[in-house]
N, C-alpha and C positions, 0 to 999 in steps of 0.2 A: 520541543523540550522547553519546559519554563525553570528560568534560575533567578536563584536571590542570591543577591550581590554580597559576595565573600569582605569584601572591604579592601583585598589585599588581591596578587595574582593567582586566579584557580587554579594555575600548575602546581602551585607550591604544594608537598606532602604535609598530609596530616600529622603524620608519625614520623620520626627521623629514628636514623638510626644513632648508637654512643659516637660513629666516628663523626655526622654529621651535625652532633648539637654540639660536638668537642667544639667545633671548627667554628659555627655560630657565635658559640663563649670563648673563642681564642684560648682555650685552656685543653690541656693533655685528656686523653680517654682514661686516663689511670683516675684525673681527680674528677672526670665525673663518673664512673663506677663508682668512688668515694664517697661522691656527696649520694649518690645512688644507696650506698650501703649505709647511709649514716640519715634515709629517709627524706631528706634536704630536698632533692630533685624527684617531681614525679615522674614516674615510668609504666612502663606496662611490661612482664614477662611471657611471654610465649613461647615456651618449653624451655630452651637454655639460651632463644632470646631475649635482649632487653631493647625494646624501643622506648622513646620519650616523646608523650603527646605536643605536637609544636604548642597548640594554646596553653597547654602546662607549664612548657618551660617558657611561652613569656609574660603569662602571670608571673613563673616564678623571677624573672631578670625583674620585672616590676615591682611587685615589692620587696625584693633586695636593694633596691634604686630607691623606694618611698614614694612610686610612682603610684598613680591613679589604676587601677584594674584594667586591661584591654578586654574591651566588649568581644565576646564568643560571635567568630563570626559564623556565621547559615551555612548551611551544606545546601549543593544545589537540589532541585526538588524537577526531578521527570516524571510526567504525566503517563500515564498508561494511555496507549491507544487501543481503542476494539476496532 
């Protein structure tokens, strides 16, 4: 299998869940449904879940902060065997 380098550790989820971006932003799940409903925080719904894409939310902690954009990192890339 050939991989490009994430930048960060592969285990980590792509998508978190509200309880675990709560916990990343030390702030309550109520005020990030908030900023959820108030468009602030990008998410993704799937049926009457809401997950929030990790690179979303730390673009978004970036420029709340005035920081420079974190570069998208690569998904790994497996090669097909015949």
């Amino acid at each position: 299998m050939q991989s490009i380098t994430l930048g960060r550790n592969d285990s980590e989820p792509l998508i978190l869940t509200v309880k675990e971006a709560a916990t990343m932003l030390r702030i309550g799940r109520s005020l990030v449904y908030e900023l959820i409903a108030q468009k602030r925080l990008p998410f993704i719904q799937l049926g009457r879940r809401v997950l929030i894409p990790r690179y979303g939310l730390e673009r978004w902690i970036a420029k709340e902060a005035g920081l420079p954009e974190p570069s998208f990192p690569s998904l790994p890339v497996r090669s097909q065997q015949h």
